[in-house]
C-alpha positions in Angstrom: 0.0 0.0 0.0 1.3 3.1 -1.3 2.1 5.9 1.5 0.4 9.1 2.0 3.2 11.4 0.0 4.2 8.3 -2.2 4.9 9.0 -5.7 3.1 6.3 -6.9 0.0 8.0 -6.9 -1.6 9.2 -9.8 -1.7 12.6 -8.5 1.8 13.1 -8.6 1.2 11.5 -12.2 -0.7 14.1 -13.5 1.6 16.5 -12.0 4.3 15.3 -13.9 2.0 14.9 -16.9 1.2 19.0 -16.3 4.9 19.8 -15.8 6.1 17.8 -19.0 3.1 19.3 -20.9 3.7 22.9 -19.7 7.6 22.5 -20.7 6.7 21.0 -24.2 4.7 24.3 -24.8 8.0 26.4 -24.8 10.3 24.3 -26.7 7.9 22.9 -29.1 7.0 26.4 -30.2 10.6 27.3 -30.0 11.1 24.3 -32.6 8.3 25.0 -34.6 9.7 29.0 -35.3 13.3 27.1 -36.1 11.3 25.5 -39.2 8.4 28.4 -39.7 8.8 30.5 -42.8 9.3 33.5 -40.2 13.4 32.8 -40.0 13.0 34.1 -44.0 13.9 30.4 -45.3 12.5 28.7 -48.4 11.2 24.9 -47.4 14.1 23.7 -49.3 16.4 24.9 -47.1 14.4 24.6 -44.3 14.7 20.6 -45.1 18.6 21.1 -45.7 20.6 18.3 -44.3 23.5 21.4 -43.1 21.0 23.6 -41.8 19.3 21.0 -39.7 22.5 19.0 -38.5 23.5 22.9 -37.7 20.4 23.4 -35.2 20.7 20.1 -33.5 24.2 20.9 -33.0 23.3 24.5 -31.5 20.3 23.4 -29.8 21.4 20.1 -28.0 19.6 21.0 -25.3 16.2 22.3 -25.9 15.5 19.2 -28.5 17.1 17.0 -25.7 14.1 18.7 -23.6 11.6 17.8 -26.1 13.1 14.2 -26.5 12.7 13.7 -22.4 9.0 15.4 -22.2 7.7 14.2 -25.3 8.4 10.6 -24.7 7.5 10.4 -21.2 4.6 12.5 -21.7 3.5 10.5 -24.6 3.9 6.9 -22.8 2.7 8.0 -19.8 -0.2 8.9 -21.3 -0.6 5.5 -22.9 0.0 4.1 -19.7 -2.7 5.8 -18.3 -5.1 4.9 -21.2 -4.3 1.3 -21.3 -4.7 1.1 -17.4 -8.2 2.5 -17.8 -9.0 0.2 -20.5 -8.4 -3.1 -19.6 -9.1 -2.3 -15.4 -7.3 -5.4 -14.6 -5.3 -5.0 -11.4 -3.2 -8.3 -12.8 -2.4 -6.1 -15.8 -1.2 -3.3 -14.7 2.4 -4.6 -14.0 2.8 -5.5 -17.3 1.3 -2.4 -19.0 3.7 -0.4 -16.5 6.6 -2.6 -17.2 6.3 -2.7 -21.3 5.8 1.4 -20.9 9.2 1.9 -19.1 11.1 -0.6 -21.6 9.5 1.4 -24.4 10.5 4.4 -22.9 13.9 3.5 -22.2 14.5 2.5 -25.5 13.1 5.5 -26.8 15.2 7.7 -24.8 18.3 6.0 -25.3 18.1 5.7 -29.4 16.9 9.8 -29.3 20.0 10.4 -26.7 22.3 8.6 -28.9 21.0 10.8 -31.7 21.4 14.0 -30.4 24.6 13.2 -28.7 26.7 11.7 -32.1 25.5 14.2 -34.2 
């Protein structure tokens, strides 16, 4: 049995579901105005092997933050879907177990990414 300030609940869940969405606000719009016709870009160049390798290189860290929120946003919610679906107690270990493989191999192919490029 979970304890009163244990983070097992799902109300520090949606917390962290609130914080990841609140951070993907900022540097998915920061993304999108990287790629928007506002930098003064044709989409040809915009789809440019050099310009993109260019702002993953100078932007390691806010697409690192997208990587990390989006994926455990994203799987989290799943998580939280599939747990209400099938409302099998017996099933929730898996679902929970499958999510954090998923999201672990996620994390590590998108950290590997931004880190060798």
């Amino acid at each position: 049995m979970p304890s009163k300030y244990s983070l097992l609940k799902e109300s520090w869940n949606m917390i962290l579901m609130y914080a990841l969405a609140l951070i993907m606000i900022f540097v998915l719009t920061f993304h999108l105005l990287l790629v928007s016709p506002l930098t003064g870009r044709t989409f040809d160049q915009l789809l440019n092997y050099n310009y993109v390798l260019q702002n993953l290189t100078y932007y390691r860290i806010v697409f690192g933050l997208l990587l990390y929120a989006a994926v455990i946003h994203g799987l989290n919610g799943l998580r939280i879907v599939l747990i209400e679906w099938l409302h099998v107690k017996r099933f929730q270990w898996a679902v929970n177990v499958i999510i954090v493989i998923l999201m672990a191999i996620l994390l590590a192919f998108g950290t590997y990414t931004l880190i060798v490029l």
